[in-house]
N, C-alpha and C positions, 0 to 999 in steps of 0.2 A: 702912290700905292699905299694903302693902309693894311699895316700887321691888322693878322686877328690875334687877341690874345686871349684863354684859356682863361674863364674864372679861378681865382684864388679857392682853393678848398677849403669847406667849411669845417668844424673842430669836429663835428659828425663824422664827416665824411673822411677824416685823418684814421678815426678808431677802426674805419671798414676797410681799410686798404686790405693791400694781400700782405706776405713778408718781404716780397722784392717789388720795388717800382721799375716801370720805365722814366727816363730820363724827363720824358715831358710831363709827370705826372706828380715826380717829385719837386719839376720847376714850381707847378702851379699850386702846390701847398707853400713854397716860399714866396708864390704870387711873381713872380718872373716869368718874362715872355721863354718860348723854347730854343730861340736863339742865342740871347743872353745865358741860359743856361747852360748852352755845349759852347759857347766860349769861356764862360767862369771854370769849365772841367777844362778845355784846352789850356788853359792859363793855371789851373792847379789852386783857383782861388771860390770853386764851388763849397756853398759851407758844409758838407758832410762828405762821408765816405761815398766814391764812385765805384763802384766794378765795371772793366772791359770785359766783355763774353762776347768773344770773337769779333764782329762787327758792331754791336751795340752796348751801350751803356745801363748797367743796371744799379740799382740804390736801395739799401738794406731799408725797408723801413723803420727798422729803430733807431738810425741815422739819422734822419730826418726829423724823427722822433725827441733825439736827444737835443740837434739842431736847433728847434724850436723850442726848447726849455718844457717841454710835456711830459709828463710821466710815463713808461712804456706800460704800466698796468692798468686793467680796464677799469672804467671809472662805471662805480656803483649808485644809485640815488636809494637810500632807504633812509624810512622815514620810521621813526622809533618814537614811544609812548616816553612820558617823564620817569619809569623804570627801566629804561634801556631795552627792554624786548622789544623783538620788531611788532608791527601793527600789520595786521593779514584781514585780508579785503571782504569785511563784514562785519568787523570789531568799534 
């Protein structure tokens, strides 16, 4: 029998998350299958903060965030003239 296993999330798709994950959701940004994931939480050796609510597991995304050595601030691309003002689309 072959896992399927959940692409890894791409650094994109880390920025668009919501503020809580589900369990499988935060596997697949650390690129782990969803089984090895609710074992690493059974075991207390998953690498960030887990919440129990109720029957299911949920995950801060700035946990995951931190996890992964990523900034939890949104990341800007601007492009500036050699006097520092920005450059606006005509200039």
């Amino acid at each position: 029998m072959k896992r399927r296993v959940d692409p890894p999330l791409t650094f994109g798709e880390l920025y668009e998350l919501p503020v809580i994950l589900d369990l499988r959701t935060a596997a697949r940004a650390f690129g782990v299958a969803r089984a090895t994931a609710y074992r690493h939480v059974r075991l207390g050796i998953f690498p960030c903060e887990v919440l129990r609510v109720g029957h299911q597991y949920r995950v801060p995304t700035t946990a995951v965030m931190r996890a992964l050595g990523i900034s939890e601030g949104p990341v800007y691309s601007v492009t500036t003239d050699p006097e520092n003002t920005p450059v606006t689309a005509g200039d």
